[in-house]
C-alpha positions in Angstrom: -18.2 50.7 -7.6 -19.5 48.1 -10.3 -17.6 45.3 -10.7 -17.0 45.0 -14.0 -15.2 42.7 -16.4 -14.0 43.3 -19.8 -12.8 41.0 -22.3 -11.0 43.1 -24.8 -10.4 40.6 -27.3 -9.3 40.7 -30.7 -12.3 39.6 -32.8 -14.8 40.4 -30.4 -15.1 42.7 -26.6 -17.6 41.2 -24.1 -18.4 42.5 -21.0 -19.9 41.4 -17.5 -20.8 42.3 -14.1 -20.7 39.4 -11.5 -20.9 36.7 -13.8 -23.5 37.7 -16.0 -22.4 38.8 -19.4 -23.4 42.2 -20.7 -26.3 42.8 -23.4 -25.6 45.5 -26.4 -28.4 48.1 -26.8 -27.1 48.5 -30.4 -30.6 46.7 -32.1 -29.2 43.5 -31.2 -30.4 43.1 -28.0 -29.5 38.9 -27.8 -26.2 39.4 -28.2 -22.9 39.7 -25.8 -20.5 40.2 -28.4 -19.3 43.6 -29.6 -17.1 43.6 -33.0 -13.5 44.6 -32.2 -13.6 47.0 -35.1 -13.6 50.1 -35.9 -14.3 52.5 -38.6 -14.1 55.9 -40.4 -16.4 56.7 -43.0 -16.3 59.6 -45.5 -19.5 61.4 -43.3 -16.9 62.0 -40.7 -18.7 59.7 -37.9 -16.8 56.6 -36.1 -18.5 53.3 -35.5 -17.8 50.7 -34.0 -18.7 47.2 -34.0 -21.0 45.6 -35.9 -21.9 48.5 -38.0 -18.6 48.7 -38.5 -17.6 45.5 -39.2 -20.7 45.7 -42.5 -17.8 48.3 -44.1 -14.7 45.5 -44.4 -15.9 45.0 -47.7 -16.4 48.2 -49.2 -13.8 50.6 -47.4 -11.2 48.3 -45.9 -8.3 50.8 -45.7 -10.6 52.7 -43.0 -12.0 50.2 -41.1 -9.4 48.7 -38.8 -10.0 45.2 -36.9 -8.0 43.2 -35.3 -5.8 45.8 -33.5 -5.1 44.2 -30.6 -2.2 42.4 -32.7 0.1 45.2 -32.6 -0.8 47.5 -29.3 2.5 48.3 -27.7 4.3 47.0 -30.7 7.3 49.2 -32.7 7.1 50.0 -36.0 10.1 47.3 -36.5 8.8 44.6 -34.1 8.2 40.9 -35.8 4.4 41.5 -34.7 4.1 44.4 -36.9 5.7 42.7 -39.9 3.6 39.9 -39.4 0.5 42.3 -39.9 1.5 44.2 -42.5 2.0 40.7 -44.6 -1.6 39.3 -43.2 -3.5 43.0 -44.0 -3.7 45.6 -46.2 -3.6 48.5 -44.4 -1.5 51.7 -44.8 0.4 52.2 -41.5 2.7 54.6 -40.2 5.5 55.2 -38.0 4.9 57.8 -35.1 6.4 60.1 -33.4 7.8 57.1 -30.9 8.5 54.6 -33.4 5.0 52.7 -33.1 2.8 52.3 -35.5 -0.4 53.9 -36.5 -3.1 53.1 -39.0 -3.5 56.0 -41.9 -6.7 56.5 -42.1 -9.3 59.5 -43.4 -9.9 60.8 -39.8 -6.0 61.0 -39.8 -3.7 58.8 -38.1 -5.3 56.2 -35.5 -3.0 53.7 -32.8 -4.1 50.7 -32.0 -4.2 52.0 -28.4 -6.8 54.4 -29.6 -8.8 51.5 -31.5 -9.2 49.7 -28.5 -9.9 53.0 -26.4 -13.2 53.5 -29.2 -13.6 49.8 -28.3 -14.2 49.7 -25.2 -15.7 53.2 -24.8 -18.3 52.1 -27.1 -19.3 48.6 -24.8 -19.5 51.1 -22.1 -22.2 53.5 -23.7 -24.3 50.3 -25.2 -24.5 48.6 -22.1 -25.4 51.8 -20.4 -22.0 52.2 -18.1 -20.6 54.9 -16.5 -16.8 54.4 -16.7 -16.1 56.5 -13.6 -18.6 54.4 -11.5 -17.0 50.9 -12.5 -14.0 49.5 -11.0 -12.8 47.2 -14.1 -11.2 43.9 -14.7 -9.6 43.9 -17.9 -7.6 40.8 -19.2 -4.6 40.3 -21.5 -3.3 37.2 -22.9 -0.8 35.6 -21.1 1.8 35.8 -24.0 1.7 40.2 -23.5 5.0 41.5 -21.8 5.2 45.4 -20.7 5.1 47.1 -23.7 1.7 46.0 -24.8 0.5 46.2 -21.6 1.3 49.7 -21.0 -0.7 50.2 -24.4 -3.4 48.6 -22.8 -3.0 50.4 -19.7 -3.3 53.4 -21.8 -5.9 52.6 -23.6 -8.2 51.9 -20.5 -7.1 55.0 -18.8 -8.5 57.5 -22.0 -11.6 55.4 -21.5 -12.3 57.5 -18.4 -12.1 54.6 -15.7 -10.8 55.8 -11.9 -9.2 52.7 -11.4 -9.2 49.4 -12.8 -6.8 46.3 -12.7 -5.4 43.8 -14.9 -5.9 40.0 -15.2 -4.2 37.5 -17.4 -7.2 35.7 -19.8 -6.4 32.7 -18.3 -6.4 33.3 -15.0 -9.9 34.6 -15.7 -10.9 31.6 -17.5 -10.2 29.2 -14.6 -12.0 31.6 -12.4 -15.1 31.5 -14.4 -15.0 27.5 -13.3 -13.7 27.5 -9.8 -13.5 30.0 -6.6 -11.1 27.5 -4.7 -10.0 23.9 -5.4 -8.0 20.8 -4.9 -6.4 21.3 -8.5 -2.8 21.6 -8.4 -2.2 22.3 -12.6 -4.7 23.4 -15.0 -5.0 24.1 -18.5 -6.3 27.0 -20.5 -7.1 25.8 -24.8 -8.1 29.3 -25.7 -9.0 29.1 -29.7 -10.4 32.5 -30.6 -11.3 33.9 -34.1 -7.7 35.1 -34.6 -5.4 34.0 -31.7 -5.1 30.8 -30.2 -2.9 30.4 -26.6 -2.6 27.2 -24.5 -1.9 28.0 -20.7 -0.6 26.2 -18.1 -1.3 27.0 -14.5 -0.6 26.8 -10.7 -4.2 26.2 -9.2 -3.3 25.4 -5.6 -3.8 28.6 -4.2 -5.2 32.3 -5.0 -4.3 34.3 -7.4 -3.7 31.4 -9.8 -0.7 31.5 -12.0 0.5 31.1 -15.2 3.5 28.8 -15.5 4.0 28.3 -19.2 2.2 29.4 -22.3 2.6 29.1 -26.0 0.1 31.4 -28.4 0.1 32.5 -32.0 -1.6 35.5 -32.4 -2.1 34.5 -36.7 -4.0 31.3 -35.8 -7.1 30.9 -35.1 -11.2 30.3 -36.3 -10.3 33.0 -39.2 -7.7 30.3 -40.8 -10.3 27.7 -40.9 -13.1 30.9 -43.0 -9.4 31.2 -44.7 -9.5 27.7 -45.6 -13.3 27.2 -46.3 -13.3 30.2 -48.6 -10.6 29.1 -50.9 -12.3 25.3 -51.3 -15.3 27.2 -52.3 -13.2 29.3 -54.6 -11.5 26.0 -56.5 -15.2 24.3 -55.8 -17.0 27.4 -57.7 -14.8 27.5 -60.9 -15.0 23.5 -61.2 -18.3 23.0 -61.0 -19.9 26.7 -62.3 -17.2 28.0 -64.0 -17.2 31.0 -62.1 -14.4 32.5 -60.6 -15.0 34.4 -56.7 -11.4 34.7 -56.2 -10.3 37.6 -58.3 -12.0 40.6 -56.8 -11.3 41.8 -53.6 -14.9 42.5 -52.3 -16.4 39.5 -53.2 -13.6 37.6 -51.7 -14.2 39.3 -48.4 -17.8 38.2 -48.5 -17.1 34.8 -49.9 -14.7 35.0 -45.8 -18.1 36.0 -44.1 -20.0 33.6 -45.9 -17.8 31.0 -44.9 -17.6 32.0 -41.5 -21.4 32.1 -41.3 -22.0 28.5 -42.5 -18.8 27.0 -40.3 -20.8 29.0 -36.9 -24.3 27.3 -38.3 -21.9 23.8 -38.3 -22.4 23.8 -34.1 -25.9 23.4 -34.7 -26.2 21.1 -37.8 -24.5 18.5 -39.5 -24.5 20.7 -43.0 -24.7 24.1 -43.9 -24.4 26.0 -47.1 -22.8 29.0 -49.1 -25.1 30.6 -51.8 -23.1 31.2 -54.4 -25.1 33.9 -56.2 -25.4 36.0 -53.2 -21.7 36.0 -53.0 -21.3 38.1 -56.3 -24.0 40.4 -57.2 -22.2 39.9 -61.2 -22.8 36.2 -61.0 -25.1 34.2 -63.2 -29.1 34.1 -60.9 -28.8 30.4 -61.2 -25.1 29.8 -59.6 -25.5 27.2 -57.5 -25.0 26.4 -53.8 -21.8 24.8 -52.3 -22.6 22.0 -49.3 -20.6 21.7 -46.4 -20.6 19.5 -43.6 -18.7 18.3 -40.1 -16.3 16.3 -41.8 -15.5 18.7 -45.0 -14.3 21.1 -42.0 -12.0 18.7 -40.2 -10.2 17.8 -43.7 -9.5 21.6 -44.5 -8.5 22.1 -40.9 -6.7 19.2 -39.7 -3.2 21.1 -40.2 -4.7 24.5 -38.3 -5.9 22.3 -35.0 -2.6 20.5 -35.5 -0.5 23.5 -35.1 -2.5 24.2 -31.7 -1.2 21.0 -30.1 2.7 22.0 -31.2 1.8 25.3 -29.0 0.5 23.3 -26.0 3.6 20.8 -26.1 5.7 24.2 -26.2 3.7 25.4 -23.0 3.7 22.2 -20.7 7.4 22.1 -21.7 8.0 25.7 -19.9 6.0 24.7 -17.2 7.8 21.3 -16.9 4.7 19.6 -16.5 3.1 16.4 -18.5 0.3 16.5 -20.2 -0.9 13.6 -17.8 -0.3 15.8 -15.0 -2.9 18.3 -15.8 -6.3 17.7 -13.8 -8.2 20.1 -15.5 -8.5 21.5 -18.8 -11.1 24.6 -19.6 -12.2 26.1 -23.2 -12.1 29.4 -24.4 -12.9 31.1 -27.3 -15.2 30.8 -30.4 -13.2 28.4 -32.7 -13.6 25.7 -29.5 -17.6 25.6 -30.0 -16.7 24.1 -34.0 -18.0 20.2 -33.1 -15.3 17.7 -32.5 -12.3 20.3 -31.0 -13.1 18.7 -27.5 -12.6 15.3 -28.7 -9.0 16.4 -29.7 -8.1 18.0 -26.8 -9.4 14.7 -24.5 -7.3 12.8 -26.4 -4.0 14.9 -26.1 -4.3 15.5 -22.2 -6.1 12.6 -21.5 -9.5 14.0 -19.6 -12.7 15.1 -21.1 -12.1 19.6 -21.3 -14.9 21.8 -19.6 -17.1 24.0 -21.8 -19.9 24.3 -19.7 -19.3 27.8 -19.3 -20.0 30.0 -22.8 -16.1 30.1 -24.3 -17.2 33.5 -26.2 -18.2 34.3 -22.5 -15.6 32.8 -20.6 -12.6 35.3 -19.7 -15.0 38.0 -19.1 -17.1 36.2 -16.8 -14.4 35.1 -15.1 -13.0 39.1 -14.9 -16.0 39.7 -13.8 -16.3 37.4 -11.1 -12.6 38.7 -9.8 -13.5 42.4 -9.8 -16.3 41.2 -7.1 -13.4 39.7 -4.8 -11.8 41.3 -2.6 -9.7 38.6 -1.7 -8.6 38.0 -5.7 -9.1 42.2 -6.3 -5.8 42.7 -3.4 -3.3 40.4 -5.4 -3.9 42.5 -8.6 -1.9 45.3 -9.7 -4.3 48.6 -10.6 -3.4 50.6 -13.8 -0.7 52.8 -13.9 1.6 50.7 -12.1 4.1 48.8 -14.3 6.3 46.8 -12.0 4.5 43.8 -12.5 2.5 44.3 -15.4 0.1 41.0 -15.2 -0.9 39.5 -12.3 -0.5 35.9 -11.4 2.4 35.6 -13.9 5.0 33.1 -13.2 8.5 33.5 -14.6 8.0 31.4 -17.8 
């Protein structure tokens, strides 16, 4: 069986095989990273990642991203509310009093999003589900119900068997086999979560002793925040306002999120204006941004991160002084600088040698490949203890 690791995240799904990340045959053969999204054009065909992702703009009601926030959640949960507030989707109440998307192809659950997902990462990288023993991961923060969606999920995928693994717990692996460490920490800053984990590294499977996560913040907050300085920035200077139409707002967002991604490269970037909104004047001008614009519009966002890692250390009744180790994960960490904050808060230089887009499903990857990690693991289908390494926090 292949050991395979899958990180099914919200923005993007990555997978690997014994530490080596997966390539997509989808005509973008450099990259790892498969979209988390999903959509359902008036043709009648389904696609899924980037080529869906191209669609947010023009038919956002049928193209669904960022599921992953309410799998396993009830139509009545605080996670739902929080979605329906942050998107504009029509969504439904099944049969079971979850919640489904309302979409042309009919009614969709986020269960079957990630399903599509994951099927999808399969077939580009060329997979056969029934002849890969998986490692999928789930954040720390998930209790039964969400992952019993994800169980479900996985299982319609067509897998024999496969196993779950808290992300951080597959972080740390990615980094270390055995070690001296007794606590560790996990800064996971994704495109639209961030979670801070503490855990136990003094002996196999590591655990998770205290967490804190917010599944709205994340690298889409600061494209939130880079987008509306361009909006105020594009009426004061052109006289031209980007803000009022829904469509070009959501490309004024990619645009925003392209020229922050170019920032871990360069010390400036910039936003073309005129290729924003096609009804704009030819010779609307271009907006500058740099390092230190970035940090000003998103001092508050990285802020909020550190009142989620005081939260965790305080479940896990452990100082910040006390933690030996601290590992990266997730896109927003690569924006220059976010290492230097999280030195300075635990007092020791974090690890990022490893790709943090990368990370969890290396480190998946890596477990599916050990026996001695694969035997503390719970395989899907049984839900007495849902995640494995969890500690009681």
């Amino acid at each position: 069986m292949t050991p395979l690791g899958i990180d099914l995240g919200t923005t993007y799904t990555v997978g690997a095989i014994r530490g080596e990340v997966l390539l997509l045959s989808d005509g973008d053969a450099k990259s790892a990273l498969l979209p988390s999204v999903v959509a359902f054009p008036p043709n009648g065909k389904i696609f899924v990642g980037r080529s869906a992702r191209e669609r947010v703009v023009m038919d956002q009601q049928n193209t669904i991203r960022s599921a992953k926030r309410i799998i396993g959640e009830t139509w009545h949960s605080y996670q739902t509310k929080r979605y329906r507030e942050h998107y504009g989707y029509h969504l439904v109440m099944n049969d079971d009093q979850g919640v489904a998307f309302d979409t042309r192809a009919g009614w969709i659950t986020p269960d079957e999003v990630a399903t599509l997902i994951v099927a999808t990462l399969c077939s580009r990288c060329h997979l056969e589900p029934e002849q890969c023993s998986p490692v999928v991961t789930i954040p720390a923060s998930f209790q039964e119900p969400q992952s019993v969606a994800t169980i479900k999920a996985i299982q319609a995928v067509g897998f024999h068997q496969a196993y779950l693994m808290d992300e951080p717990v597959a972080s740390v692996i990615a980094y270390i086999e055995h070690s001296n460490l007794k606590y560790g920490a996990v800064y996971d800053f994704g495109g639209g979560t961030f979670e801070i984990a503490i855990l136990d590294c003094s002996r196999l499977p590591f655990r998770v002793i205290g967490f804190g996560s917010d599944s709205y913040l994340g690298g889409d907050d600061i494209d939130y925040a880079l987008a509306s300085w361009a909006i105020d920035e594009a009426l004061k200077r052109f006289g031209w306002d980007l803000g009022s139409d829904p469509e070009t707002f959501n490309r004024l967002i990619m645009a925003s999120e392209a020229a922050k991604i170019r920032l871990s490269e360069v010390e400036s970037s910039e936003i073309a204006l005129n290729e924003i909104d096609p009804a704009a004047p030819s010779d609307l001008g271009r907006l500058i941004i740099d390092r230190n614009l970035v940090w000003d519009l998103c001092a508050t966002i990285i802020r909020r991160t550190f009142s989620l890692c005081d939260e965790a250390l305080d479940r896990a009744k452990v100082k910040a002084g006390q933690i030996e180790a601290v590992f990266l994960a997730g896109g927003s960490t690569l924006l220059p600088g976010i290492g230097n904050y999280v030195a300075d808060y635990f007092g020791s230089r974090p690890r990022s040698d490893v790709n943090p887009m990368h990370v969890v499903s290396i480190g998946a990857s890596l477990a599916a490949a050990r026996s001695s990690i694969m035997s503390s693991l719970p395989k899907i289908g049984s839900l007495s203890r849902i995640a494995a390494g969890r500690g009681s926090c």
